[in-house]
Each structure stands twice: as C-alpha cells, then as structure tokens.
N, C-alpha and C positions, 0 to 999 in steps of 0.2 A: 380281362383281355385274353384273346386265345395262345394258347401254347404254339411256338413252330416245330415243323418237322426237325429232317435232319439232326432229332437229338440236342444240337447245341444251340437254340436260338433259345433269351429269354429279352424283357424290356428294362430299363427304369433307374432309379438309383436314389439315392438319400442324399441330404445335404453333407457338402464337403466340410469340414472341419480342419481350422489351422491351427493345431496345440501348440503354444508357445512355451518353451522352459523357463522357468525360472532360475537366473544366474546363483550359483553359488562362487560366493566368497571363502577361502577358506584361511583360517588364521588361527595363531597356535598363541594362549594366553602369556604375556612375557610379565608380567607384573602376579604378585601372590596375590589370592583372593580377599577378599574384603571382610571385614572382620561379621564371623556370623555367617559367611556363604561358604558353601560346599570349594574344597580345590579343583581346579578345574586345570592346572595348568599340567601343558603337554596333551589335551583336549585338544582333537578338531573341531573347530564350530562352524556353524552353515550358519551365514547371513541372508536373508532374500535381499534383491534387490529391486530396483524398478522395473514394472513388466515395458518393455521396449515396444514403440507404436505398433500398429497391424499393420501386417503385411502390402504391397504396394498391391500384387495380384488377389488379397482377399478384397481390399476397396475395387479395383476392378469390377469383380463378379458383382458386388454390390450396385455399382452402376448398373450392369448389363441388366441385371435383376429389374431392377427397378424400369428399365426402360422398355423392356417386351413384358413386364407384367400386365401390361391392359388388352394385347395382343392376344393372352393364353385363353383358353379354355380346356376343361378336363372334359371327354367326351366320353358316355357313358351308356351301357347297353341293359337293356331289360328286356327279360324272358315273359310272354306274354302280358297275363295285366298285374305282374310282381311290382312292386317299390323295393324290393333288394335290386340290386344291379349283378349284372350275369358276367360283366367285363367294361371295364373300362382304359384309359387311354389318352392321350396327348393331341391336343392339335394349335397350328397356329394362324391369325389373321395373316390374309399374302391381298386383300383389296377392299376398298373401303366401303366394296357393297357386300359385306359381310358373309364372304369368302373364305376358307381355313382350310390348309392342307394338312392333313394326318397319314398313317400308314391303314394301307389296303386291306391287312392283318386286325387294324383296331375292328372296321366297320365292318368286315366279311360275312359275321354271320347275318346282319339284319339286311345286309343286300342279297345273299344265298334265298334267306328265309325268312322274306319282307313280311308274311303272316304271322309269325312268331315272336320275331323282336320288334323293339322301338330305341331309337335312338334322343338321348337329351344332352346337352350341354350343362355348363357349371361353369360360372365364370370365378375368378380369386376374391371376389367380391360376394360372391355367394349366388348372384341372380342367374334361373333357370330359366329351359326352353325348347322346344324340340331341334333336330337334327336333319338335314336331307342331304343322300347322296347325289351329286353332281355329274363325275365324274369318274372312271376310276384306270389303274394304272396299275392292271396287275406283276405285271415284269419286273417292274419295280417297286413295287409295294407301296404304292403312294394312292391315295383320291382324295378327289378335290366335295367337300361337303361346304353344307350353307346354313345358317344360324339365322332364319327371319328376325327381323329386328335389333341384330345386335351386328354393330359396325365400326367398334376400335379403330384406331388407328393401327396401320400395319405394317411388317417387318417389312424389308429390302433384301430381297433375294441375289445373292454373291452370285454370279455364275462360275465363275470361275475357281478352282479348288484352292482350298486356303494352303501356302507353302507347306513344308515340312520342318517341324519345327515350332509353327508359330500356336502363341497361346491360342485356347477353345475353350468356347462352353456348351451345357446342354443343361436346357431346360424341361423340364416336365412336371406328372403330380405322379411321384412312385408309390405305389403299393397306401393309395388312399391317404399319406401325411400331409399333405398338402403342395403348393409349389414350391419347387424346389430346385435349386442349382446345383451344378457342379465344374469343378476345374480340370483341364485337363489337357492334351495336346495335339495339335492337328499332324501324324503323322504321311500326310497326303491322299492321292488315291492308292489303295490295292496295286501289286504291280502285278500276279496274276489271283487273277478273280476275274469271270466271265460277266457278271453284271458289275458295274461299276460300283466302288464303296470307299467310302473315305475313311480309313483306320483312325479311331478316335482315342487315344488312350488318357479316360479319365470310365467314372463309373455310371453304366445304364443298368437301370433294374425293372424289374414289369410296373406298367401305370405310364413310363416314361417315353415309349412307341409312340410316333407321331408329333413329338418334341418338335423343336428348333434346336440345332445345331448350329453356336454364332461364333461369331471372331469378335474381336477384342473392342471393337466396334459398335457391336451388337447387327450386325449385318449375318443374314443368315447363309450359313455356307454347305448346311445339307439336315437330313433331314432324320432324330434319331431311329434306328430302326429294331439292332440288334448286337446283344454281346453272348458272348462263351460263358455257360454256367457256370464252368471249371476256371475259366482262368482270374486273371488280376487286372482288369484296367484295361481288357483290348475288347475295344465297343467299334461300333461300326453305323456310318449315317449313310443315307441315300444323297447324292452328289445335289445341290439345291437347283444343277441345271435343269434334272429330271419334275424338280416340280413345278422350275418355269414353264417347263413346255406342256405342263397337266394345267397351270393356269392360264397357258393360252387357247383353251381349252375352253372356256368358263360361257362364250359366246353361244357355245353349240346346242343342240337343245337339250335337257339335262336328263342323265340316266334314267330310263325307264323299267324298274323291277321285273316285269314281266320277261323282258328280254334281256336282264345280266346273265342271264348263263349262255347265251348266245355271245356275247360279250367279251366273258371271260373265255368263254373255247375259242376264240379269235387270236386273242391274245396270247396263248395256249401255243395254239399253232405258230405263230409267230414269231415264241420262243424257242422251237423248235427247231425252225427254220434257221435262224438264227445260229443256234449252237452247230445244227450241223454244215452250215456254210464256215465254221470256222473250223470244224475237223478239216473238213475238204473231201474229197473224192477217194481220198485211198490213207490207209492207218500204217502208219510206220510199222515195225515188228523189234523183236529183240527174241535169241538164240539162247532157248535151255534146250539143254540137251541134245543138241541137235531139233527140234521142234522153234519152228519160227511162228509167232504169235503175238499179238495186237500188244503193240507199248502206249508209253505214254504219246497221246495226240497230240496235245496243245499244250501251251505254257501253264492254265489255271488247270491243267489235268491233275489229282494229287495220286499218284502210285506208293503202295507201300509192300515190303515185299518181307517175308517171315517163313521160319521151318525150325524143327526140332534139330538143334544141332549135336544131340547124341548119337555117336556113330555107332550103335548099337540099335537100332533099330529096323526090324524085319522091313520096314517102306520107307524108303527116304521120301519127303512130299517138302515141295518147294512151293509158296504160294508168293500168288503176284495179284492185288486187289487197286483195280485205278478206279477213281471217281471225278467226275467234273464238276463235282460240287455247285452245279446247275438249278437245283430241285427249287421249285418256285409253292411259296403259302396259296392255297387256296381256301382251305377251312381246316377244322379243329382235327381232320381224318384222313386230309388229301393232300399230300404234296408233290406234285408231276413234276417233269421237266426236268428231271436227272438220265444223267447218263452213267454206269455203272458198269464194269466189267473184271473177271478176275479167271486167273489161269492155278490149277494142281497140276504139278509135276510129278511126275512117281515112277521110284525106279524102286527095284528092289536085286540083291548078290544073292540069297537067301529062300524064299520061297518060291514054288512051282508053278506053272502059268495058270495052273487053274485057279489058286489060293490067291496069286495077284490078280487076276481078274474078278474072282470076289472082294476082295479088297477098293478096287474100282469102283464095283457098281454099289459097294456101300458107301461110299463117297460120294458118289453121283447122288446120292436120295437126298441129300441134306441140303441141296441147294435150289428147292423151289419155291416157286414164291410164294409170299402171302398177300391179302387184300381186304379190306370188309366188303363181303357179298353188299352193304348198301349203297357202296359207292361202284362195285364192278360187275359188269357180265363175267362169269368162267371161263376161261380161255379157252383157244380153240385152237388145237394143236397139229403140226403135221412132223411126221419120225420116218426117216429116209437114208439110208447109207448112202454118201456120196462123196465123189471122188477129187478129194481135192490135190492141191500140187504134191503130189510126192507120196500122198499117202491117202488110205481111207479111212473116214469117220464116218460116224454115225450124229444127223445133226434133225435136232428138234427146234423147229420153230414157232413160235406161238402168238398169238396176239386176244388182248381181251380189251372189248371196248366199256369205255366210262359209261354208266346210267344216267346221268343228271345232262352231261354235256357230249352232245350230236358230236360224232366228228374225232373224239379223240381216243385214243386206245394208248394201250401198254403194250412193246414187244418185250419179249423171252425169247433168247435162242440158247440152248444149250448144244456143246460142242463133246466129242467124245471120240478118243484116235481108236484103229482096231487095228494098226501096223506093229505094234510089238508086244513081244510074250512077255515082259519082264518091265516093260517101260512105258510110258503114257501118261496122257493130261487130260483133265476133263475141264473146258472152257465153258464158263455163260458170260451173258451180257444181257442187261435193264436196260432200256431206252424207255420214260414214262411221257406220259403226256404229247402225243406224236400222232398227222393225220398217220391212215394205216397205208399208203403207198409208199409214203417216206419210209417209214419201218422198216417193212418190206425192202427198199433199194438200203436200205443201212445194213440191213443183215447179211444183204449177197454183199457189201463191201466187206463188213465183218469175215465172211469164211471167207472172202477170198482173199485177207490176208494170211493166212493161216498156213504153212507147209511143212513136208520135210528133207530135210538138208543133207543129212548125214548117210 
C-alpha cells in the first residue's frame, strides 16, 4: 500500500489482545510442615486461581467479526505481469451488486498508471478475482471499486457520526496476517480538521486503509484511513457519510483510465477552492516587533512558533511556521492541497548593518522549495521591490505548473522587509495544488496583509 505525504500518515493494525491476570492468593503457612517436606512456614505462597470469564467487550468484537467477515476483502495491487503484490489494502461490501468502498490511497497507483498495475481481490475464504475502479473521491480519499462476480451481503452505512465515547471497531488485513480486528473508541469528529475525520482511538496499521470502521452494532460509521507513526492509538476514519455519497454514485457511468487525471485535477481544484473560501478574503495578522504579518487563519490552521532563547546571541530570530494541514494523497510523490506559511523575525544590539544584512540573506537561501522535476515544471518566477503599507519589501513570486494534471500549479511567494538596518523578517508561503489565478489573487491577499506599525 502507498506511503502518505505529510510525513505522519501510515494504515493498519494487529489483532487486539485482552491479557487477563491471574489472581493470586496469598497465605502464610500456619501449621509446621509435614513430616519429610521442606519448612515453609512464614513463606508467601502464590495460589492460581480460576481464570474469570472473557471480557463482555472481547465477545463484542467477536460478534462484530464474524458478521462483516463475508463483506471483506483484501485488495491487492500488482506491478506489471509480477505475482508478488506491489501494495495492498482493505475494502468493504456497501451493495449487493458487488460494490466495495476502500481508500483512494489503496487504488491510486493502478488508476494513475492503468498500464502498469492490476488490481485483485482476496476474499477471507481465500477466493480470487480482478478489481475495477468505479468511482473515486479524491478529497476524501475514498473510491468506490467492483468485484465481478462476488456479491456478499453488505454493511449498513451509519450516516451519522458515532457519539463520543461510544465503543468502535476497525476492521482490516494489516501488514498481510490476515483479517483482523480491533477495539477501540469513537472519539467523534475532529473539532478542527478542514476535511472531516472521525478520531478513532484504537490501533490502524498499513494493510488496514480501506477498512470499515463499525459501532457496536456492526453498522459502519466511517471509513479506516490513517493513524500517526509516533503516536499511541490516535487513528482516524473518513466520516461513512462521505462514502454514502461516493455510493450514490455507483449509477454513473464508471471511471474511465484514460481520463482520471482529468478527474483528479477537478477535484484538485475543488479542494482548493474550498480551503480558500474558508480563509476568506483577508488573513488576520499578529505584531512582532512592530511588523504585522499573516496569523493564524482558521480554526484547523496549526501555528507553532520557536527561537533560541539564549540572550547571548549576535541575531535574535523569532520563528512563526502555520500549516493547514490541508495536503491531499495523490500518489507515492504528490501531495497538493496544503497550505503553508511561516515568518523570521530578526533583530540584532550587536552587529553592523551590513553583517545583518548578510546574516539575512543567508537565511533567505534556505527556504526554497523542492519537487521531483517528474511530477513539476520549474518555476517561474517574478522579484519586484514593492511598496507595501508602511514599509518596503522585496517580494518574489512564483508559480510552477503540475506535468501529469492540466490546470494545476504550485504558488511560492517569498517575502523580504528592506525598512531596517538592524531588524527584519523574511516571509514565504506554499499554497500547492491551486488553478493559477487563484494563486495569483491569494498571494496579492498575502502581501497585502503584511505592514509596518511602528
């Protein structure tokens, strides 16, 4: 299965296990030993006693198990004419004309690179089969695929988000053991997150993308997608409304290879659109040092802000790095649809204007971007001094369009103050996956939050 951007995205999980203890008794010998055995008295001794029935929530799981097992399949990807498998993944029955929703992430590369790969299934039972996309949902990492000839009975899609609180499961085949459950808790949706997510806290591991995420029920209440490498038990499912509305879907006439990259740059833009209807028209600011500059936007913006707090240091440098944690999977090398921006503060008591202005523009150098030339054109840049409120900068802007998919590009704008000998910020901002006129009106919103105050 492919790896996600963003660093922290993996799939999957192993079966949960409920260790029970065994009771100890403990008891001090009151009577002398018996004639011919060892003394023992003033001895603690460990008695076992009865192991106590299984737990009420381990039979649970076992029901739920058992009742979406004929629903599952493990969906499986091949690299040309291999019988190893390149990636595989989770999906489940959602209609009894052998329908099955998985994540957009499982199937991406054989829909990118329908010459390349092939898709099969594997049912718990062992029987195989080919695989056809249908449908897909890149925003939300969902599509809707079809299994000729194989037509389970199928789940019941919850629309509505399971409480906080209430028991969850997640189903999948992690890292090739087999199917596999786990227990864990529906902590609602995300309260900010720009795409909707239901916080799952029990364990996903890769193999397990594409799952069903069920309630206690076995009603499916979202769809596994993605947990944190680093952390403990915080997994994350796509909300089950998103896959009703990919299965009402199912009518249309079904995805044609030829024209998914058309598809997905739709979608693209979409999410773009999107994100930036929810900034709005104008970016709040916040005051260092007298320089007013871009805060945090929205409630899922995540700002973190960091500096060397030795006061011995010839540059004091203030940094402010927000992200909208926006960025959408496309394949194994692309992930667009973030939004990124971060500010250097820099003052210095100590050095001369000219030594802090070198100091600047070796700072300035370390922050451009990278890309794989296979997925992008080279940017193409324009570098302009101009006048913004209070003060002048020096502002480069750039835009580099995607190869594969018409329509969308990467803006870069890099920011840089030239109002004082001893003080100044160097500003950029990522906006990825965006038509290029949007870009473009985002960036003149961009400087023209920008001033000086003081």
């Amino acid at each position: 299965m492919p790896a996600m951007t963003r660093g922290s995205r993996f799939r999957g999980v192993g079966r949960a296990v409920v260790t029970l203890a065994l009771s100890v008794v403990c008891i001090v010998t009151a009577k002398g030993p018996a004639a011919g055995a060892p003394d023992t008295r003033g001895e603690i001794q460990a008695l076992p006693q009865a192991v106590p029935p299984p737990a009420v929530a381990s039979t649970a799981a076992r029901v739920v198990l058992d009742r979406v097992r004929p629903a599952m399949i493990q969906i499986k990807g091949f690299f040309g004419t291999n019988t190893a498998e390149a990636f595989h993944g989770s999906g489940f029955a959602v209609a009894r004309s052998g329908l099955f929703i998985t994540n957009w992430h499982v199937v991406s590369e054989a829909v990118l690179y329908p010459e390349k790969y092939r898709l099969e299934y594997r049912t718990p039972a062992g029987a195989t089969g080919r695989v056809t996309v249908r449908a897909i949902d890149v925003r939300h990492d969902l599509a809707l695929v079809e299994a000729p000839r194989l037509a389970p009975a199928h789940l019941s899609l919850r629309p509505d988000v399971a409480i906080k609180g209430e028991r969850a499961y997640s189903v999948g085949f992690p890292l090739d053991v087999g199917l596999t459950i786990t227990e864990g808790i529906s902590n609602g949706r995300l309260e900010d997150s720009f795409e909707p997510r239901i916080h799952y806290s029990g364990a996903l591991n890769a193999g397990m993308s594409g799952g069903p995420g069920l309630d206690g029920a076995g009603n499916v209440i979202g769809v596994n997608v993605a947990g944190y490498r680093a952390s403990q038990l915080v997994a994350f499912l796509v909300p089950a409304e998103h896959a009703a509305a990919l299965l009402a879907r199912a009518n249309e006439p079904p995805l044609d290879t030829r024209q998914a990259r058309d598809v997905v740059a739709s979608q693209l833009r979409a999410h773009s659109e999107a994100l930036l209807a929810a900034i709005g028209p104008k970016l709040p600011t916040q005051s260092h040092y007298g320089y007013e500059l871009p805060s945090k936007p929205t409630a899922f913006t995540e700002c973190r802000a960091a500096g060397d707090p030795a006061p011995d240091q010839p540059v004091n440098v203030e940094r402010i790095v927000c992200d909208a944690k926006s960025s959408l999977y496309v394949s194994r090398d692309l992930s667009p649809g973030g939004l990124t921006f971060q500010h250097q503060v820099m003052s210095t008591r100590t050095l001369d204007p000219w030594r802090f202005a070198h100091r600047m523009q070796t700072q300035k150098a370390t922050n451009n971007p990278v890309g794989s030339p296979r997925q992008f054109a080279p940017f193409a840049c324009k570098q302009q001094n101009v006048e913004l409120r209070g003060l002048t900068a020096n502002a480069t802007v750039c835009l580099r369009a995607y190869r594969k998919f018409d329509g969308i590009y990467d803006l870069y704008v890099r920011v840089v103050s030239k109002n004082g000998r001893t003080q100044g910020f160097l500003s950029s901002l990522s906006l990825t996956g965006v038509a290029p006129d949007r870009a473009l009106a985002f960036a003149r919103t961009y400087l023209e939050a920008i001033q000086w105050k003081q």
